[in-house]
Every structure is written in C-alpha cells, then in structure tokens.
mmCIF file as Biopython writes it, N, C-alpha, C and O atoms, coordinates in Angstrom:
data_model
#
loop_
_atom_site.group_PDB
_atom_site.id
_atom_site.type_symbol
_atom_site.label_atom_id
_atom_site.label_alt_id
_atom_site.label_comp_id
_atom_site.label_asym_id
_atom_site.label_entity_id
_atom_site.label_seq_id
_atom_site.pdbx_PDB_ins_code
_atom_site.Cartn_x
_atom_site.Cartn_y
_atom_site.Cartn_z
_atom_site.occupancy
_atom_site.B_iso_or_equiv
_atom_site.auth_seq_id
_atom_site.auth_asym_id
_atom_site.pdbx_PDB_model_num
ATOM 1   N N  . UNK A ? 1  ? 0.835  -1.187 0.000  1.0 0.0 1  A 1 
ATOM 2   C CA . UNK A ? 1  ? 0.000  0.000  0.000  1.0 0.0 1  A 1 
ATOM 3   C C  . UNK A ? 1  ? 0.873  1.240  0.000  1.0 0.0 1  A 1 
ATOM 4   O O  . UNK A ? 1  ? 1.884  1.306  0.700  1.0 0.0 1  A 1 
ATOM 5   N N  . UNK A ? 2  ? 0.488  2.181  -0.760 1.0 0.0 2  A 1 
ATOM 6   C CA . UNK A ? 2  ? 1.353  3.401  -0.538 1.0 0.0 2  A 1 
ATOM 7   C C  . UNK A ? 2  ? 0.541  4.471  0.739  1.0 0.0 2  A 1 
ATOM 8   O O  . UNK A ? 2  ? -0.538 4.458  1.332  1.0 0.0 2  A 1 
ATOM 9   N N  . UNK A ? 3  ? 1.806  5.369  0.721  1.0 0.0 3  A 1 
ATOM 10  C CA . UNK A ? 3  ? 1.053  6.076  1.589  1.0 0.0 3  A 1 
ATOM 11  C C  . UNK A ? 3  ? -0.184 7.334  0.911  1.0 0.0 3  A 1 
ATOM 12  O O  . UNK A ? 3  ? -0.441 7.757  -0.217 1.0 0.0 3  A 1 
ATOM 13  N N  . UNK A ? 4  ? -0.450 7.466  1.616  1.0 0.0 4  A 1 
ATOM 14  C CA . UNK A ? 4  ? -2.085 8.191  1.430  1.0 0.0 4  A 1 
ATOM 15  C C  . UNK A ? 4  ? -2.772 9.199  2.424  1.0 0.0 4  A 1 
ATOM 16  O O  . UNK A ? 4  ? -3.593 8.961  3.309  1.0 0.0 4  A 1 
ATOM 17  N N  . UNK A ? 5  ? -2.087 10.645 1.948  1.0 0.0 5  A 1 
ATOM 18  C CA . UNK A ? 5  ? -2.854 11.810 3.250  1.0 0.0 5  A 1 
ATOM 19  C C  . UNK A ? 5  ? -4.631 11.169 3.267  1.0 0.0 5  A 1 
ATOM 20  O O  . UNK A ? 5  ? -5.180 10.653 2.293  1.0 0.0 5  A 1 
ATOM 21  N N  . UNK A ? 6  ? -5.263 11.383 4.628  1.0 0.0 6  A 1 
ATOM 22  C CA . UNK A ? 6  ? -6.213 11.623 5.030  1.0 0.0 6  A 1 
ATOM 23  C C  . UNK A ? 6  ? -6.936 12.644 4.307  1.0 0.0 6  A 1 
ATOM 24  O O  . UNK A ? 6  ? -7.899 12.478 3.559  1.0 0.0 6  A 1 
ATOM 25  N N  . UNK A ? 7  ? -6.020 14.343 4.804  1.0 0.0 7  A 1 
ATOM 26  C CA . UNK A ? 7  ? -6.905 15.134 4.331  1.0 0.0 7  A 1 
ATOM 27  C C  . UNK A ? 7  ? -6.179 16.165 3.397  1.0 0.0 7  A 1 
ATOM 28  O O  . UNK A ? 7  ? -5.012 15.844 3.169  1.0 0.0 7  A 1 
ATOM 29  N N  . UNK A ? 8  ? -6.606 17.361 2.787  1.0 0.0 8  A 1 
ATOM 30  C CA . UNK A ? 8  ? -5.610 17.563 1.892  1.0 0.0 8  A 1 
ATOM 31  C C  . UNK A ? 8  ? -4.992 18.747 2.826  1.0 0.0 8  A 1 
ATOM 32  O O  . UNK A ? 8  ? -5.742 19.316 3.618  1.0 0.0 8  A 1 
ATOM 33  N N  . UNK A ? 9  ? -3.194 19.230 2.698  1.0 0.0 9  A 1 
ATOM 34  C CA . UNK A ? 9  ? -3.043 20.233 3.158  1.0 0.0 9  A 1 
ATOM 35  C C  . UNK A ? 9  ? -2.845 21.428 2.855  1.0 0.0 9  A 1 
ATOM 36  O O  . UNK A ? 9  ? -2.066 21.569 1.912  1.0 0.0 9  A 1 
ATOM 37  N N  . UNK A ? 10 ? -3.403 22.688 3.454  1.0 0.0 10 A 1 
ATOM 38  C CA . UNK A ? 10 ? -3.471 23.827 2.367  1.0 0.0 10 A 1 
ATOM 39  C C  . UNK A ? 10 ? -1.849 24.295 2.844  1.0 0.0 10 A 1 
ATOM 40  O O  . UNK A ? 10 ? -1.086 24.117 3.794  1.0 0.0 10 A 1 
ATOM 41  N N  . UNK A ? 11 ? -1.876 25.001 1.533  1.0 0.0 11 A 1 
ATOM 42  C CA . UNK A ? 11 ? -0.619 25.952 1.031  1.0 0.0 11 A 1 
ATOM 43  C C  . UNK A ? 11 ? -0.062 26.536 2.177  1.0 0.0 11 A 1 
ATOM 44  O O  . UNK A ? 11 ? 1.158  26.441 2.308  1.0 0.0 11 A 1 
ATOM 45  N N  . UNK A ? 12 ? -0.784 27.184 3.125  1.0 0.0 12 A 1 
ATOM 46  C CA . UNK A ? 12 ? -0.130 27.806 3.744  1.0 0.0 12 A 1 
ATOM 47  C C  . UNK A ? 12 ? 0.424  26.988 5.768  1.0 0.0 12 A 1 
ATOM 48  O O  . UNK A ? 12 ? 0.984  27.417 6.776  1.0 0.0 12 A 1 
ATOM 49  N N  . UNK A ? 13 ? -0.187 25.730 5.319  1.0 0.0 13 A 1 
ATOM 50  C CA . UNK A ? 13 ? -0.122 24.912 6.177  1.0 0.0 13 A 1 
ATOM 51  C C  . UNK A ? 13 ? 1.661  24.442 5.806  1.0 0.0 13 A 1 
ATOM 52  O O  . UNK A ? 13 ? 2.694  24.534 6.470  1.0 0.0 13 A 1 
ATOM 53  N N  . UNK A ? 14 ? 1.341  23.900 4.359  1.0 0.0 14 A 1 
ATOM 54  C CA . UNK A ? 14 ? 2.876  23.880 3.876  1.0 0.0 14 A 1 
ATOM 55  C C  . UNK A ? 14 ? 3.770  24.293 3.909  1.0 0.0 14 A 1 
ATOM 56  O O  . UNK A ? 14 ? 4.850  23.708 3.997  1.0 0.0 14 A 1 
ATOM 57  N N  . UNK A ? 15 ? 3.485  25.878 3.823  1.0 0.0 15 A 1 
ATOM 58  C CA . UNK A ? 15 ? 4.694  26.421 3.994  1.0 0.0 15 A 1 
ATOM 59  C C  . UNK A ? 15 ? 4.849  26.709 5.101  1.0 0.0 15 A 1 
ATOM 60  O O  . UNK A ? 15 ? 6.071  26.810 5.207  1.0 0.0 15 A 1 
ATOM 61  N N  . UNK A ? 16 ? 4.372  26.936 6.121  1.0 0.0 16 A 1 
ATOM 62  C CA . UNK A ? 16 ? 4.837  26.557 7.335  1.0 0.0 16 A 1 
ATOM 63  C C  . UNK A ? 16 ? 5.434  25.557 8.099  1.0 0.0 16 A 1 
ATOM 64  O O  . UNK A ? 16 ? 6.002  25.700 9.182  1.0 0.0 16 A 1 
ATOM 65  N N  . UNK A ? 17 ? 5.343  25.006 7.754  1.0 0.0 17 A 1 
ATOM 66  C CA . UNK A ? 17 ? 6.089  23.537 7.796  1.0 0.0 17 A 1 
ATOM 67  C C  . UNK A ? 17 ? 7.407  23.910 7.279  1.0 0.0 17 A 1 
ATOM 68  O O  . UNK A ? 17 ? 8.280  24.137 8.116  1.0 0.0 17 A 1 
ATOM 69  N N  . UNK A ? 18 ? 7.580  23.971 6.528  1.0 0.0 18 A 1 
ATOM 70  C CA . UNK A ? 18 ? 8.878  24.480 5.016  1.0 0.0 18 A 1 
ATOM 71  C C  . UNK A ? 18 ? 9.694  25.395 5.761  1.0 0.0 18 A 1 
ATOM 72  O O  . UNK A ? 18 ? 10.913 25.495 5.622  1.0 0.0 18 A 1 
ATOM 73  N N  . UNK A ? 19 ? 8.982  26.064 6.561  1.0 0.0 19 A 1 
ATOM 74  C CA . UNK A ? 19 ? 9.532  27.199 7.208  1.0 0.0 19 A 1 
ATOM 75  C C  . UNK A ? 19 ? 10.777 27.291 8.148  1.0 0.0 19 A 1 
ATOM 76  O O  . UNK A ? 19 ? 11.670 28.137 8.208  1.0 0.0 19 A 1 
ATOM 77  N N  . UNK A ? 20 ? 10.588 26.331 8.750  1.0 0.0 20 A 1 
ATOM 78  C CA . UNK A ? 20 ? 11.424 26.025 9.785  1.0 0.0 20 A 1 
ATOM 79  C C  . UNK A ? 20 ? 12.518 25.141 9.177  1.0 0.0 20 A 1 
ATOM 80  O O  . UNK A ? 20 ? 13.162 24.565 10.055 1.0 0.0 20 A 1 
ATOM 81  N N  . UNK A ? 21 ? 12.882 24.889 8.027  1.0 0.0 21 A 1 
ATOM 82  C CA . UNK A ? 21 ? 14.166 24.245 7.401  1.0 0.0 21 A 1 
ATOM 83  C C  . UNK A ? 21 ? 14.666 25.614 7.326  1.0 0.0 21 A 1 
ATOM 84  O O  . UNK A ? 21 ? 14.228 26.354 6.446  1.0 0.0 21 A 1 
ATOM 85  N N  . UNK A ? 22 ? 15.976 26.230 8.577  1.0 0.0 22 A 1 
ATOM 86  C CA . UNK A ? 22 ? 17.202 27.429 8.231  1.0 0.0 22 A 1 
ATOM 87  C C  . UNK A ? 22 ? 18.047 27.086 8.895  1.0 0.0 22 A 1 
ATOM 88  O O  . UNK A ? 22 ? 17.736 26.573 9.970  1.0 0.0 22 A 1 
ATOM 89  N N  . UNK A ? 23 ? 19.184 27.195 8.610  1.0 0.0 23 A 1 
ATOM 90  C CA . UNK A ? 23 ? 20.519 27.640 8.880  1.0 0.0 23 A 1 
ATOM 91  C C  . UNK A ? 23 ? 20.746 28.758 9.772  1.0 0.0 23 A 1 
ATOM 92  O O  . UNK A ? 23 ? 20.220 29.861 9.620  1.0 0.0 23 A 1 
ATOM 93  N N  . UNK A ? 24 ? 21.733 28.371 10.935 1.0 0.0 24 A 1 
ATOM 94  C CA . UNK A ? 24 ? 21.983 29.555 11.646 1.0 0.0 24 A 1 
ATOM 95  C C  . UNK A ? 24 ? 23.306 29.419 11.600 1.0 0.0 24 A 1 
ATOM 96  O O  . UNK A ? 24 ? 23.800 28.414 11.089 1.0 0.0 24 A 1 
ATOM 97  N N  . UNK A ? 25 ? 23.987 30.304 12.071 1.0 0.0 25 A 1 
ATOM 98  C CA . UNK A ? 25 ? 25.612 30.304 12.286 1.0 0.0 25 A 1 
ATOM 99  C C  . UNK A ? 25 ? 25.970 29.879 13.673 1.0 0.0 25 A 1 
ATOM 100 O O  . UNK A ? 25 ? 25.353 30.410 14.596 1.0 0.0 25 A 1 
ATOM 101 N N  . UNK A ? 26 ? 26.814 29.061 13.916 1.0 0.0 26 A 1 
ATOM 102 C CA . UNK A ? 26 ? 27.521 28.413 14.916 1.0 0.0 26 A 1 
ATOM 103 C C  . UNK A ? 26 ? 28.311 29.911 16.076 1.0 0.0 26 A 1 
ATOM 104 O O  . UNK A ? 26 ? 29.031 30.902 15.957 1.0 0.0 26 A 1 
ATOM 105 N N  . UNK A ? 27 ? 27.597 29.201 17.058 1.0 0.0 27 A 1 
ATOM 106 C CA . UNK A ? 27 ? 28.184 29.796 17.864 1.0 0.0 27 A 1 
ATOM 107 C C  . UNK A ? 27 ? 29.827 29.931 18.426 1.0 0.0 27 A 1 
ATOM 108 O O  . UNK A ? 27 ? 30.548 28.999 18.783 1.0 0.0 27 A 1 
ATOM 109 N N  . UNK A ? 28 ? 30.211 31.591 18.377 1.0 0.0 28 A 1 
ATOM 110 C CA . UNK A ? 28 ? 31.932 31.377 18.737 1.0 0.0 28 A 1 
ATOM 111 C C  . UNK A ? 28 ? 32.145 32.256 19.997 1.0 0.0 28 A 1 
ATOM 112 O O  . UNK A ? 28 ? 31.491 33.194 20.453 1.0 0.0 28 A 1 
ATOM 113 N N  . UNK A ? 29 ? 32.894 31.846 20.268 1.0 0.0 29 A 1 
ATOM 114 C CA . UNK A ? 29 ? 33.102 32.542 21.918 1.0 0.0 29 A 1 
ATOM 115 C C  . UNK A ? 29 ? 35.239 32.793 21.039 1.0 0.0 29 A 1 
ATOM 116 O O  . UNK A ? 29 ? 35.741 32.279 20.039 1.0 0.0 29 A 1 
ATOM 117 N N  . UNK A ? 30 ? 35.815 33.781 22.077 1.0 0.0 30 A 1 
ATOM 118 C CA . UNK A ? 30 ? 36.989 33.927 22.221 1.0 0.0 30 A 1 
ATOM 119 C C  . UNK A ? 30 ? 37.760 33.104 23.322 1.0 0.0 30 A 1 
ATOM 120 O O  . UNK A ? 30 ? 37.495 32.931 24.511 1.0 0.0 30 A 1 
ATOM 121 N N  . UNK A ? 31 ? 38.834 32.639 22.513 1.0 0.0 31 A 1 
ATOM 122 C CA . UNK A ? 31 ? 39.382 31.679 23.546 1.0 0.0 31 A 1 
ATOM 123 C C  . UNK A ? 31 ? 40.264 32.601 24.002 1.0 0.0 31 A 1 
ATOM 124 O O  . UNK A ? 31 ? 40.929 33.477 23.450 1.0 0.0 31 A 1 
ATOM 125 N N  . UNK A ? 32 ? 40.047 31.970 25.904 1.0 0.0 32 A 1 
ATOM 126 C CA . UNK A ? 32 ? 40.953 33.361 26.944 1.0 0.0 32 A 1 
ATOM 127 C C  . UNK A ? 32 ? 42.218 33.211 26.949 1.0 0.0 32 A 1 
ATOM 128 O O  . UNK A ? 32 ? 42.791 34.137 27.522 1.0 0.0 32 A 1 
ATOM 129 N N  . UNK A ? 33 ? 42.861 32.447 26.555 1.0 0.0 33 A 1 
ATOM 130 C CA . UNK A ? 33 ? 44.182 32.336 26.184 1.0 0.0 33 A 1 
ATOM 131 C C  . UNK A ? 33 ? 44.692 33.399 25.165 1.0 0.0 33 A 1 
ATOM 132 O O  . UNK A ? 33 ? 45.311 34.422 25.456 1.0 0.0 33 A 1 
ATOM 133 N N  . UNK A ? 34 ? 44.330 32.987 23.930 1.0 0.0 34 A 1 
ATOM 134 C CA . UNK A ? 34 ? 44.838 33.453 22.547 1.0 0.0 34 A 1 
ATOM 135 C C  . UNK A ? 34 ? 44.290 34.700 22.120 1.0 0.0 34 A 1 
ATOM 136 O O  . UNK A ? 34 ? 44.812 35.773 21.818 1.0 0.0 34 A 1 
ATOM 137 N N  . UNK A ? 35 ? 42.681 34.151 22.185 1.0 0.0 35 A 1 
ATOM 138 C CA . UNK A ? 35 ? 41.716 35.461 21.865 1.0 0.0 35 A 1 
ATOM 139 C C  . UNK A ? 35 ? 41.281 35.047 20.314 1.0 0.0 35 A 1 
ATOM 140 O O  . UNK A ? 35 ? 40.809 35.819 19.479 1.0 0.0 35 A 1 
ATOM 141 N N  . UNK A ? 36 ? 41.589 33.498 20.125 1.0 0.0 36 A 1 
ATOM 142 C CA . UNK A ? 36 ? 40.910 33.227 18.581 1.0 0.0 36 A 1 
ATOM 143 C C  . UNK A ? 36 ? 39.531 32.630 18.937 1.0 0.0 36 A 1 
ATOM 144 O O  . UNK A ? 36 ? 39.238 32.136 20.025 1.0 0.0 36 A 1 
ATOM 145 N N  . UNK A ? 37 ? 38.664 32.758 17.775 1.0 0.0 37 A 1 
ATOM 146 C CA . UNK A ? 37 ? 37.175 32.571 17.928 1.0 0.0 37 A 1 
ATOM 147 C C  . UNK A ? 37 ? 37.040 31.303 17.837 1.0 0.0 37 A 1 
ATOM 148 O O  . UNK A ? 37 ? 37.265 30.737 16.767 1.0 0.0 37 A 1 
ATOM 149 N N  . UNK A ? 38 ? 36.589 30.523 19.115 1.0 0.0 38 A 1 
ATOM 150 C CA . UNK A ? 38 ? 36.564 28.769 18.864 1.0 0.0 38 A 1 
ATOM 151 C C  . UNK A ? 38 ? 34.944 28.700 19.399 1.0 0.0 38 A 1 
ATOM 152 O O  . UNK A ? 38 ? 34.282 29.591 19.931 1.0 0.0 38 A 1 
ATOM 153 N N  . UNK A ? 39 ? 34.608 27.477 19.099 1.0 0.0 39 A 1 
ATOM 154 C CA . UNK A ? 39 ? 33.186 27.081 19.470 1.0 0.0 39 A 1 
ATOM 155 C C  . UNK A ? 39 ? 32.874 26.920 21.225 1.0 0.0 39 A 1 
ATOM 156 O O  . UNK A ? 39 ? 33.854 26.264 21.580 1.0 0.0 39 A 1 
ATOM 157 N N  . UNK A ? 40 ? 32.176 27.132 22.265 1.0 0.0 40 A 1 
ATOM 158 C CA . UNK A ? 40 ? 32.759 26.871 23.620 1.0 0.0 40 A 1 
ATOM 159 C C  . UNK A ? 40 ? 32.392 25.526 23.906 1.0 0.0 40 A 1 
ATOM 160 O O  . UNK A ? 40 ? 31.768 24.816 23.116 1.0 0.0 40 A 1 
ATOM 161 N N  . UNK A ? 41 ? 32.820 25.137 25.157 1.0 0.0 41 A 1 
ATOM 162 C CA . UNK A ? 41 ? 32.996 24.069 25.686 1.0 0.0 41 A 1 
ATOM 163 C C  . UNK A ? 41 ? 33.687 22.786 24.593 1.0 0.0 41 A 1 
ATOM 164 O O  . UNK A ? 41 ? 33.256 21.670 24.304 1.0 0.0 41 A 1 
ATOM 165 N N  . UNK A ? 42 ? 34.955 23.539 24.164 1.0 0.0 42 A 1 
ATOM 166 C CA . UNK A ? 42 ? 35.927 22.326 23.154 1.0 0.0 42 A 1 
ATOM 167 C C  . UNK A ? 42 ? 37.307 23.262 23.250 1.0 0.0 42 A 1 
ATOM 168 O O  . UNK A ? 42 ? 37.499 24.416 23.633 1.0 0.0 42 A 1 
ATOM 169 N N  . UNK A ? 43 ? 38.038 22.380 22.803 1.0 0.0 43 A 1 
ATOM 170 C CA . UNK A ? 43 ? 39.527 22.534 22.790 1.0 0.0 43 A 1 
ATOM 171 C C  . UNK A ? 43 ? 39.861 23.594 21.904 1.0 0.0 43 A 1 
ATOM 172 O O  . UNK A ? 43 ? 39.603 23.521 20.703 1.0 0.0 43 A 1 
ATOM 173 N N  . UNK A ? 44 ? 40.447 24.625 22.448 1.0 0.0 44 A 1 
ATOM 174 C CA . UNK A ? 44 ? 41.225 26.042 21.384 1.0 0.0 44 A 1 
ATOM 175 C C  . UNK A ? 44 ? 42.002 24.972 20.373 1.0 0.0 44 A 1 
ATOM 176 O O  . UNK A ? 44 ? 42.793 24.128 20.794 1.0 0.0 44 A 1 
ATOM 177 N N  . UNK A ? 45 ? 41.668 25.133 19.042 1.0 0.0 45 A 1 
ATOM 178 C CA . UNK A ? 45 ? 42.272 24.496 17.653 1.0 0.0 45 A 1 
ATOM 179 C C  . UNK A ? 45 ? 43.671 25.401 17.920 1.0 0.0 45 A 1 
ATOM 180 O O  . UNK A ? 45 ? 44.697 24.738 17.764 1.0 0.0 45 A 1 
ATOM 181 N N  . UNK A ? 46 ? 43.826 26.490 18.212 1.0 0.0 46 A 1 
ATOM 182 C CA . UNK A ? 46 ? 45.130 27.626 17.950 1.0 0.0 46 A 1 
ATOM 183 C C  . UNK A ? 46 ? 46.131 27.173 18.899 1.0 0.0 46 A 1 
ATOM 184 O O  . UNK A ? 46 ? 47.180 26.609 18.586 1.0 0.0 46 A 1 
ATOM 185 N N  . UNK A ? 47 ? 45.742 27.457 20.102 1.0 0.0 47 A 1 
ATOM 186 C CA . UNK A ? 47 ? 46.451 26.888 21.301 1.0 0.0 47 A 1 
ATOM 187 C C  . UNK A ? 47 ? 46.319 25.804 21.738 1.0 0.0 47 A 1 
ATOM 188 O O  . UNK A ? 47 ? 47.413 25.355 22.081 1.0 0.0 47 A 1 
ATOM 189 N N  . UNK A ? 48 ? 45.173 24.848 21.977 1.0 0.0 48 A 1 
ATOM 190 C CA . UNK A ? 48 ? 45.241 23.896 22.695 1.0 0.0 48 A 1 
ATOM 191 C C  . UNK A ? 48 ? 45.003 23.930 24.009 1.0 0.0 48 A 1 
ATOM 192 O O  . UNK A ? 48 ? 45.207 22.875 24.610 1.0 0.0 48 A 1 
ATOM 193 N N  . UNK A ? 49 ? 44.550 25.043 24.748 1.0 0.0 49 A 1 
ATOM 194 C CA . UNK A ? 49 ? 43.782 25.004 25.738 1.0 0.0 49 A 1 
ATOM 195 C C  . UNK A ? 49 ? 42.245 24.396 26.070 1.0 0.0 49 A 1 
ATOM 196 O O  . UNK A ? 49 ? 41.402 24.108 25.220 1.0 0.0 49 A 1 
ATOM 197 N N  . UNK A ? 50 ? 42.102 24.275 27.545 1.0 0.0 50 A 1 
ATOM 198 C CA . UNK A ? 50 ? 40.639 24.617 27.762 1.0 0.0 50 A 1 
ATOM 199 C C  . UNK A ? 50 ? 40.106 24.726 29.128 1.0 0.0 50 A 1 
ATOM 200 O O  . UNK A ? 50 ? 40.054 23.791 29.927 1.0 0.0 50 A 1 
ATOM 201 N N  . UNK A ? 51 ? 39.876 25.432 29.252 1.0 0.0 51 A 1 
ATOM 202 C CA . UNK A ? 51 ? 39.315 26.089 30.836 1.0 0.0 51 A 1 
ATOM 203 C C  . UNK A ? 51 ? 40.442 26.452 31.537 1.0 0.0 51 A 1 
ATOM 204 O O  . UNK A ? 51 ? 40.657 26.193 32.721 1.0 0.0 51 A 1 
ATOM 205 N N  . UNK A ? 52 ? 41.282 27.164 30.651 1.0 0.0 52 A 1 
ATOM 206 C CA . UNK A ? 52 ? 42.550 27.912 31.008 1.0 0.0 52 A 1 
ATOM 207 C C  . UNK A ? 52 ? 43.796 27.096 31.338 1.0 0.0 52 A 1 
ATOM 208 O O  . UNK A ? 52 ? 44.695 27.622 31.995 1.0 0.0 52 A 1 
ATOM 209 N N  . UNK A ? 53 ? 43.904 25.677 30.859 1.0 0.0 53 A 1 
ATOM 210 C CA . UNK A ? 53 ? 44.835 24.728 30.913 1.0 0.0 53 A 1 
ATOM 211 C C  . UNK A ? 53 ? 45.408 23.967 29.716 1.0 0.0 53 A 1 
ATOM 212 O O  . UNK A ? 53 ? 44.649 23.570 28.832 1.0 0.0 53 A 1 
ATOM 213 N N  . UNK A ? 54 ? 46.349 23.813 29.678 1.0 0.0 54 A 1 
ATOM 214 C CA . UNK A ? 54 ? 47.119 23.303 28.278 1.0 0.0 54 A 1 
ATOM 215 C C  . UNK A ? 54 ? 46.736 21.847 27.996 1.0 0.0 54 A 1 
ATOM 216 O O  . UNK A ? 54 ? 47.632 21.089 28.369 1.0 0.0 54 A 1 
ATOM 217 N N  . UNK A ? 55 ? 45.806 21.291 27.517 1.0 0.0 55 A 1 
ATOM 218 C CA . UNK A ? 55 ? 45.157 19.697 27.265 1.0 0.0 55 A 1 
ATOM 219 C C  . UNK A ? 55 ? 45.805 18.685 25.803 1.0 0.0 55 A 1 
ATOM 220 O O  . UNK A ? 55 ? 45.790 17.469 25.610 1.0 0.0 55 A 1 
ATOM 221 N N  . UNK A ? 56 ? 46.445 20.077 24.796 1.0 0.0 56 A 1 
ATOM 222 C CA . UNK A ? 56 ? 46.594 19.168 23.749 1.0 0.0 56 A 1 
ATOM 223 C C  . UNK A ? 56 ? 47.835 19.944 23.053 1.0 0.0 56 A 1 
ATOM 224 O O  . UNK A ? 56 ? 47.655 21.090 22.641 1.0 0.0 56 A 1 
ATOM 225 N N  . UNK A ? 57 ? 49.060 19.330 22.930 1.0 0.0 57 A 1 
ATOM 226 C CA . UNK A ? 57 ? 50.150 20.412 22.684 1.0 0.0 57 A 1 
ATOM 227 C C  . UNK A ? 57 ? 49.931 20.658 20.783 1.0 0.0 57 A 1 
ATOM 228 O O  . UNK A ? 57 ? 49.582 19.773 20.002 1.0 0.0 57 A 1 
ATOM 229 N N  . UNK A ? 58 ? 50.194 21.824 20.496 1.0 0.0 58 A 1 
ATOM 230 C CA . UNK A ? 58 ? 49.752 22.463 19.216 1.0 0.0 58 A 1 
ATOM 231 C C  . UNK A ? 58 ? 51.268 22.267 18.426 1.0 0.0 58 A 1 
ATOM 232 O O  . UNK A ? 58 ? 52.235 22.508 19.148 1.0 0.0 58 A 1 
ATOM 233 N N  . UNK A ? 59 ? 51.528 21.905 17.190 1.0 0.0 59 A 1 
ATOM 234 C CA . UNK A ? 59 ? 52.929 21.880 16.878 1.0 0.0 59 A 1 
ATOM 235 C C  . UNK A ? 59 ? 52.546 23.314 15.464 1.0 0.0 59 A 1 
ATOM 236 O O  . UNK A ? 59 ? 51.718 23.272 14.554 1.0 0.0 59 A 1 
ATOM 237 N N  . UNK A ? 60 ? 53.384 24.254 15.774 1.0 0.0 60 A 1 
ATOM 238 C CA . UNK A ? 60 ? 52.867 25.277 14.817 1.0 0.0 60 A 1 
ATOM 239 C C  . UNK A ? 60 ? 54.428 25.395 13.885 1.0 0.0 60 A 1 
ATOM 240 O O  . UNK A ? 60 ? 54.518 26.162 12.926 1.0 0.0 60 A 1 
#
C-alpha cells in the first residue's frame, strides 16, 4: 500500500512547515588564552587550551 494523506493540506499549512528548514551560524566565543574565535565548551584548535589549561600540545 502506498502512503495516502487523510486530508488535503493547504498551502499555507505547507509552507509553514517548510519554514522552519534554516541555517543559523555556529556559535563562537573567544578563547581566553589566545583570543581566537573557537566554538565553547571544546579545545582552542590555535592553542590547545581549555578552561585555562594546556590539554593538547599544538605543533605550529
């Protein structure tokens, strides 16, 4: 059997629905070390800090 709406849905039912598919931009905080823009609660990519402690050594 395929599927099969009940009832029909209007246009503007649709696009409301539709509506809520967006894109937002990722949140960045400054890391207090360096001062480069990293995502929070994760490891500074630049330095290698996190919560003001050295966790992952950076080879630059």
């Amino acid at each position: 059997m395929s599927i099969c709406p009940k009832n029909k849905s209007s246009k503007s039912h649709r696009d409301q629905r539709r509506a809520q598919w967006k894109m937002n931009a990722p949140t960045l905080v400054k890391c207090s070390k360096c001062g480069a823009l990293m995502m929070p609660h994760r490891v500074c990519k630049n330095c290698g800090t996190y919560n003001k402690k050295q966790v992952v050594s950076v080879d630059d």
